[in-house]
C-alpha positions as CSV (number, residue, x, y, z in Angstrom):
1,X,68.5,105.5,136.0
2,X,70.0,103.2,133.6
3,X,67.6,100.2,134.4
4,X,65.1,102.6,133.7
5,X,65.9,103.4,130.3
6,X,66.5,100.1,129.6
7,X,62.7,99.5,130.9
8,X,61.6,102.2,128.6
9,X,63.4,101.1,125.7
10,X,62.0,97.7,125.7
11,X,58.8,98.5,126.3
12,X,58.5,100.0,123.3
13,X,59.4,96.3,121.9
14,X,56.3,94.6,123.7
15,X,54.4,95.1,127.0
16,X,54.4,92.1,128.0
17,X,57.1,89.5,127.5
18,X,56.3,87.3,124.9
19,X,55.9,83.4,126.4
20,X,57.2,81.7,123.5
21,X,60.5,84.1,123.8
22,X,63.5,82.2,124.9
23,X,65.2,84.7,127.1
24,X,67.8,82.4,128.5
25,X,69.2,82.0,124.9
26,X,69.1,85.9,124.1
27,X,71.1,85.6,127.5
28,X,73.4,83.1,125.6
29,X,74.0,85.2,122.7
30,X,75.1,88.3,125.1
31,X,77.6,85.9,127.0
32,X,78.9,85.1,123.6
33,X,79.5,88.6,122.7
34,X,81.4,89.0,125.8
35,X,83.2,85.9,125.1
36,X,84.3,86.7,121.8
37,X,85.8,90.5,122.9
38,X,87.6,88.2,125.8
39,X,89.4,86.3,122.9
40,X,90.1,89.1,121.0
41,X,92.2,90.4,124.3
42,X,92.9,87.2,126.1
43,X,96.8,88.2,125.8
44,X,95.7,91.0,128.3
45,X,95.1,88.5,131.0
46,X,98.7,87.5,130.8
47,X,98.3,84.4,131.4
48,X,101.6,82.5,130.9
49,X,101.0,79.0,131.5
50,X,100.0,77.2,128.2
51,X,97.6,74.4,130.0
52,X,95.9,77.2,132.3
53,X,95.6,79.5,129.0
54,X,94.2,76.7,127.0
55,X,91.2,75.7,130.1
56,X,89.9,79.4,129.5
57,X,90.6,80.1,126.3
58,X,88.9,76.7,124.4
59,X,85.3,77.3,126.7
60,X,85.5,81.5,125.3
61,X,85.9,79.6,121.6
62,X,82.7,77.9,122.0
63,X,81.3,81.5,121.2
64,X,82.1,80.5,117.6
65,X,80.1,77.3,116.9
66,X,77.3,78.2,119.4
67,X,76.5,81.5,117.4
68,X,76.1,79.1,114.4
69,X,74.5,76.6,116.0
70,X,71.6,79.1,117.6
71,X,71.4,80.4,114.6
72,X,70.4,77.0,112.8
73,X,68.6,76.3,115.8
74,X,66.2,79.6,114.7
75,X,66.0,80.2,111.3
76,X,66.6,76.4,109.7
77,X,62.8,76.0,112.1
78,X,61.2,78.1,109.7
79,X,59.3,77.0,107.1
80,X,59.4,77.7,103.2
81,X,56.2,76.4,101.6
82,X,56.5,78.6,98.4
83,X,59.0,81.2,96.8
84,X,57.2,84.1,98.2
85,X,58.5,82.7,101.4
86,X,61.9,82.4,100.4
87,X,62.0,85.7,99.1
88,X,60.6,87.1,102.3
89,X,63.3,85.4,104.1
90,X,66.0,87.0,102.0
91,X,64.5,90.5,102.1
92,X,64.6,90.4,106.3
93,X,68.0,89.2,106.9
94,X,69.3,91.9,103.7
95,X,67.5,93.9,106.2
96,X,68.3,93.1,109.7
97,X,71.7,90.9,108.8
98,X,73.6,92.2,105.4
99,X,72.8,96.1,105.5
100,X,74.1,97.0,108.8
101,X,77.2,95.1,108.2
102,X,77.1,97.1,104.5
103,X,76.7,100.3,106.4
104,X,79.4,99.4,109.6
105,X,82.6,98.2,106.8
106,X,81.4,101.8,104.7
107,X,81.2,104.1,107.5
108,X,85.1,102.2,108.9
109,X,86.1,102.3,105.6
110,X,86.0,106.1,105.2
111,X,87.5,106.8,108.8
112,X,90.0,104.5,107.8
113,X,90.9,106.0,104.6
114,X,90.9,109.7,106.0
115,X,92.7,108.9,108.9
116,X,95.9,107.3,106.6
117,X,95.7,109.0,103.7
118,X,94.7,112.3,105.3
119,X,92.2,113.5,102.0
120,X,89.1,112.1,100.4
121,X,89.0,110.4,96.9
122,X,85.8,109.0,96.6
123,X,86.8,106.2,93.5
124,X,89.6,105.1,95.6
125,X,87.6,105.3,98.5
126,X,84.5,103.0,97.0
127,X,87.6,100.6,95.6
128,X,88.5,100.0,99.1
129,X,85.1,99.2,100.3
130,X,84.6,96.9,97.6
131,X,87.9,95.5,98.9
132,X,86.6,95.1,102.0
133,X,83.6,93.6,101.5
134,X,84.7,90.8,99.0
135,X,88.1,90.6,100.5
136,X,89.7,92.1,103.2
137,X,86.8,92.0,106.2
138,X,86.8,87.8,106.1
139,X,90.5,87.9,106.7
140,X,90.2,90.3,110.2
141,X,87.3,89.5,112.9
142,X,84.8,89.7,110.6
143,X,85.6,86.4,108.7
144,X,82.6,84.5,111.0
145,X,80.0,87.0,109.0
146,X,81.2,85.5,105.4
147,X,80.3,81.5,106.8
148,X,77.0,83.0,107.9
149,X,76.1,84.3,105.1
150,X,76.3,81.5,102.8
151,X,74.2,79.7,105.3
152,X,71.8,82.1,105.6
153,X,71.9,82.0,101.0
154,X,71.3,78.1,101.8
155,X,68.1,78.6,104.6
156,X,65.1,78.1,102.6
157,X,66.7,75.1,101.0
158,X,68.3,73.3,103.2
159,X,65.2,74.2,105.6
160,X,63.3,72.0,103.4
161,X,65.5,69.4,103.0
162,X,65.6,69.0,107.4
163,X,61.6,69.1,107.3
164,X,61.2,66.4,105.1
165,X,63.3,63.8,107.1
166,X,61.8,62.4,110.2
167,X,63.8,61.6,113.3
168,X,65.6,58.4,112.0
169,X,67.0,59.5,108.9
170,X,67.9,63.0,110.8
171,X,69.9,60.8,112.7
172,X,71.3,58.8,109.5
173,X,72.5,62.5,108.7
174,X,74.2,63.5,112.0
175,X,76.2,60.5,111.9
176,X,77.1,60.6,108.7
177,X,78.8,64.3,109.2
178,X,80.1,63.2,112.6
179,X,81.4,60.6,110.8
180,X,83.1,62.1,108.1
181,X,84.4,64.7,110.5
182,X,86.1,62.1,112.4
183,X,87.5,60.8,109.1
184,X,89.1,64.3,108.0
185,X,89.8,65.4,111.3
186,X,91.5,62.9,112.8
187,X,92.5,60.4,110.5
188,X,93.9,62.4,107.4
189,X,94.3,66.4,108.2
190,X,95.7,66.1,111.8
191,X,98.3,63.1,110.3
192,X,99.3,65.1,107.8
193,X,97.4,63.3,104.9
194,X,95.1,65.3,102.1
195,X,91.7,64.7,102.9
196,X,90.0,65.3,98.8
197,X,85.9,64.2,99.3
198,X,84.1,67.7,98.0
199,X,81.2,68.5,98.2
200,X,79.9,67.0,101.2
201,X,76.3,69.2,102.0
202,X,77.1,69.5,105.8
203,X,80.8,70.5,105.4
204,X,82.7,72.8,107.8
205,X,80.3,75.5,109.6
206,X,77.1,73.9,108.5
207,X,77.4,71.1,110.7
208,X,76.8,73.4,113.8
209,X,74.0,75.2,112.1
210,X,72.4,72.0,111.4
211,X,73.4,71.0,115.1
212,X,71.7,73.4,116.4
213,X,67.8,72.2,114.0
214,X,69.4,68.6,114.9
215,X,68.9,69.9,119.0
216,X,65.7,70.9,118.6
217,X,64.1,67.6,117.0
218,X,66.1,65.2,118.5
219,X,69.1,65.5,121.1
220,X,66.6,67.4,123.5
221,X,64.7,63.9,123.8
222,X,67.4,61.9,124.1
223,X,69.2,61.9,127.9
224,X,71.0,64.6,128.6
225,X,73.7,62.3,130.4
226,X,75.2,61.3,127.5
227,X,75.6,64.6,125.8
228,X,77.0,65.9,128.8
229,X,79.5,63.4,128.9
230,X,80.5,63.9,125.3
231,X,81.0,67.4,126.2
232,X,82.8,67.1,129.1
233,X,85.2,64.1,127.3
234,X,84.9,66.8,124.4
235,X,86.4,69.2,126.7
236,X,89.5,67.3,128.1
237,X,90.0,65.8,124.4
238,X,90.6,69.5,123.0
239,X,92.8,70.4,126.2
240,X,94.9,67.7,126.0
241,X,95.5,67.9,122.2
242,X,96.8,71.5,122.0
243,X,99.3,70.8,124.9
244,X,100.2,67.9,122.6
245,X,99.2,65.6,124.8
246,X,97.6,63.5,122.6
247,X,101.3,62.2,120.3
248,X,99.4,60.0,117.8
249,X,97.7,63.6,116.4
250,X,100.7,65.7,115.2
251,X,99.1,69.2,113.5
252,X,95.5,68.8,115.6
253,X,93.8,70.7,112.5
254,X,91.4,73.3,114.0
255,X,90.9,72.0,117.0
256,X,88.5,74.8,118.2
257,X,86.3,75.0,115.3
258,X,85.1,71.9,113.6
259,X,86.9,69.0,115.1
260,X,84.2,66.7,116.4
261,X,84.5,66.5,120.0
262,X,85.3,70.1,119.6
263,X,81.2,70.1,118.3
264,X,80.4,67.8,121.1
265,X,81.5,70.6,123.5
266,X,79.5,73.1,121.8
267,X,76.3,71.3,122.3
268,X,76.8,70.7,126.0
269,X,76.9,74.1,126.2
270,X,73.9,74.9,124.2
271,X,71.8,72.2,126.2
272,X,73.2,74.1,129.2
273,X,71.9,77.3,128.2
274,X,69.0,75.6,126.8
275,X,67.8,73.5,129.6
276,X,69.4,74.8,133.1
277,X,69.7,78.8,132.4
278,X,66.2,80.4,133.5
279,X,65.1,83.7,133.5
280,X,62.0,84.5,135.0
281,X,62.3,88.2,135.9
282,X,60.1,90.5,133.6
283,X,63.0,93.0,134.5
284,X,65.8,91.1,134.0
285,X,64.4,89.2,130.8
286,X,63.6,93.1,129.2
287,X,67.3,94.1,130.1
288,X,68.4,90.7,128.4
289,X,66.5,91.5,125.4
290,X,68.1,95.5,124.8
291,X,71.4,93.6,125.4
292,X,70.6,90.9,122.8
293,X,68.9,92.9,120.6
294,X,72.4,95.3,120.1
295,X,74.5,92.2,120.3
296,X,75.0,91.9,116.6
297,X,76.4,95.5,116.5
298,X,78.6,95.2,119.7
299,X,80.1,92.1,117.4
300,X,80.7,94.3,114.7
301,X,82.1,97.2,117.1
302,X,84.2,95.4,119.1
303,X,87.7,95.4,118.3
304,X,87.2,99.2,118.4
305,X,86.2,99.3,121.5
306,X,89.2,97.1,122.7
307,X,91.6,99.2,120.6
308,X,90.1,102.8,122.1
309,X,89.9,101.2,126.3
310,X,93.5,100.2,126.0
311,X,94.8,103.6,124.0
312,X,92.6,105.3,126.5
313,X,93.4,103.9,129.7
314,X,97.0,103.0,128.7
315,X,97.2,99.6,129.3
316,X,100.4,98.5,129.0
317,X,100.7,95.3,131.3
318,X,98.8,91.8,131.2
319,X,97.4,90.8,134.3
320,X,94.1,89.6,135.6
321,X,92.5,93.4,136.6
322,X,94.3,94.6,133.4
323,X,92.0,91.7,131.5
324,X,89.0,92.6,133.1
325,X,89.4,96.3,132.3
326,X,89.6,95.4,129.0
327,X,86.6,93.2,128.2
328,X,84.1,95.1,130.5
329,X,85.1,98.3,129.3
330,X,85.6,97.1,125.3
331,X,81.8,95.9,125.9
332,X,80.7,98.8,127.3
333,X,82.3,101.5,124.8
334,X,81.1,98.9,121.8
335,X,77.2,98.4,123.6
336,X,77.1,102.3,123.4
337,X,78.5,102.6,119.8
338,X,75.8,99.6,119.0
339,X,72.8,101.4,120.9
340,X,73.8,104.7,118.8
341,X,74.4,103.1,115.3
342,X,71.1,101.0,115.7
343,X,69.1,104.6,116.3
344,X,71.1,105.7,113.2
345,X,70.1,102.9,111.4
346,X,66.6,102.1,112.5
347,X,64.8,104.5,110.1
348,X,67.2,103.2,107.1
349,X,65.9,100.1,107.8
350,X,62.6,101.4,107.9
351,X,62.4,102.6,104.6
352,X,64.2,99.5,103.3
353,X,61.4,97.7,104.6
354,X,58.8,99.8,103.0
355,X,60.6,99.8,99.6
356,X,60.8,95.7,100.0
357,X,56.9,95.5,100.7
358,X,58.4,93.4,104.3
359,X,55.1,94.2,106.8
360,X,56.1,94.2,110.6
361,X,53.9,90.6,110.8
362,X,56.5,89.0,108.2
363,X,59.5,90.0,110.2
């Protein structure tokens, strides 16, 4: 029954699967949004043994960079020959990106409010949400939404910048930011000295977005042995440094976010799902695409779904099933909320994209 609605839904998408659809990366994005609700309850595992926490937990945290990276890997492809385009490009992800959000931190924002305060004052209530949105939100789960959308702002322009360059001086680029990376990272932040060049185009998140346009044009042609062993050395390097294992770095400044062998993990995994994941089931690859299509919502759902399995099922101890319990059914209750909001939303967005002249072909 429920394969069948799934086959139903998406064949209102497309009968037939689109060629040029890379299924095995809407697969990627779905195991991210699993990986990302395990994080959020990893302490529900109760996993006591720092090393043995640290070998799961650092391969969930991929979720973070590889969700930049894909999306650079997509949307820095595109192409921006005039303004029209650019504008097109902001009205679709206003659309499809910045209103749902809008409309999830509004409609929480009024639960929220009613629940606490137990009345309804609708200044106080709109001062909140304001709140929220400039404020609040990038400081709880939501804080990767406020990275991406400054790089989605910066698309169209640095877009053109990545089409202009040909292979070599991409390459110039990447090891430039690598570069400097390895120069904050490792030889000022995690030694406890101020690290003050500004300004540097590919700082912080952007380096994985740009990693992920830098995959497509030139690490897929390279061999794959030597990003794999950068991944795996990656890997071990990011272990061994938050057991402090590694005495001559002290603080190890984010060592699962931007730390460069950190990145270097991040892409192995990308060229895995890239280049080993295949899906070649129409079935399977339609039941991806419901998934991946609601995956964006589930994100925004699911520390409610966490917080409403383990009120529900009173879970009070930290164990393997107890883990389990909690990430299947937090993606479960938050895949529903998604399916339902998305409905809710869909003819909102409909509208928008009538009011913003955006045709079906420009989406």
């Amino acid at each position: 029954m429920i394969v069948k609605i799934l086959y139903n839904y998406t064949e209102k998408t497309g009968d037939i699967i689109m060629k040029n659809r890379s299924y095995n990366l809407d697969l990627m994005r779905v195991i991210l949004g699993i990986s990302v609700i395990a994080v959020h309850s990893f302490h529900y595992f109760g996993i006591e043994d720092p090393l043995i926490d640290s070998l799961f937990r650092i391969l969930l945290i991929t979720c973070d960079g590889l969700f930049y990276m894909i999306s650079g890997y997509f949307n820095l492809e595109k192409e921006f020959k005039n303004k029209d385009d650019i504008i097109r490009f902001y009205k679709n992800k206003f659309v499809t990106v910045f209103f749902p959000f809008l409309a999830f931190v509004f409609v929480w924002t009024i639960w929220d409010y009613v629940h606490v305060m137990g009345s309804v004052n609708v200044p106080d209530i709109f001062l909140t949400y304001y709140k929220e949105i400039v404020d609040i939100s990038a400081d709880g789960h939501m804080w990767f939404m406020y990275p991406m959308f400054g790089l989605l702002l910066s698309t169209p322009f640095l877009s053109k910048m990545l089409h202009s360059m040909d292979e070599s001086e991409l390459k110039i680029l990447w090891r430039i930011a690598i570069g400097i990376n390895i120069l904050a990272y490792y030889f000022c932040y995690d030694l406890g000295i101020g690290f003050s060049m500004l300004c540097w185009v590919l700082e912080g998140w952007t380096i994985y977005y740009f990693a992920g346009y830098y995959y497509r044009h030139v690490i897929v042609k390279e061999k794959k042995i030597k990003w794999i062993i950068l991944a795996i050395v990656g890997y071990a390097f990011t272990v061994l440094g938050i057991n402090g294992m590694l005495p001559f770095f002290e603080a190890f400044e984010d060592a699962t976010s931007v730390q460069p062998m950190y990145t270097f993990l991040c892409i192995g995994c990308f060229m895995f799902w890239d280049q080993v994941v295949k899906i070649r089931n129409n079935t399977v690859a339609k039941v991806v695409m419901f998934l991946s299509k609601n995956n964006y919502m589930v994100y925004l759902f699911h520390t409610r779904g966490i917080e409403y399995v383990v009120r529900k099922l009173n879970i009070t101890e930290a164990n393997a099933g107890s883990g389990f319990i909690v990430v299947i059914g937090a993606y479960l209750v938050s895949l529903l909320l998604a399916f339902v909001a998305n409905l809710c939303l869909k003819p909102i967005q409909s509208l928008l994209r009538k009011l913003l002249n955006i045709n079906n072909s420009q989406q």
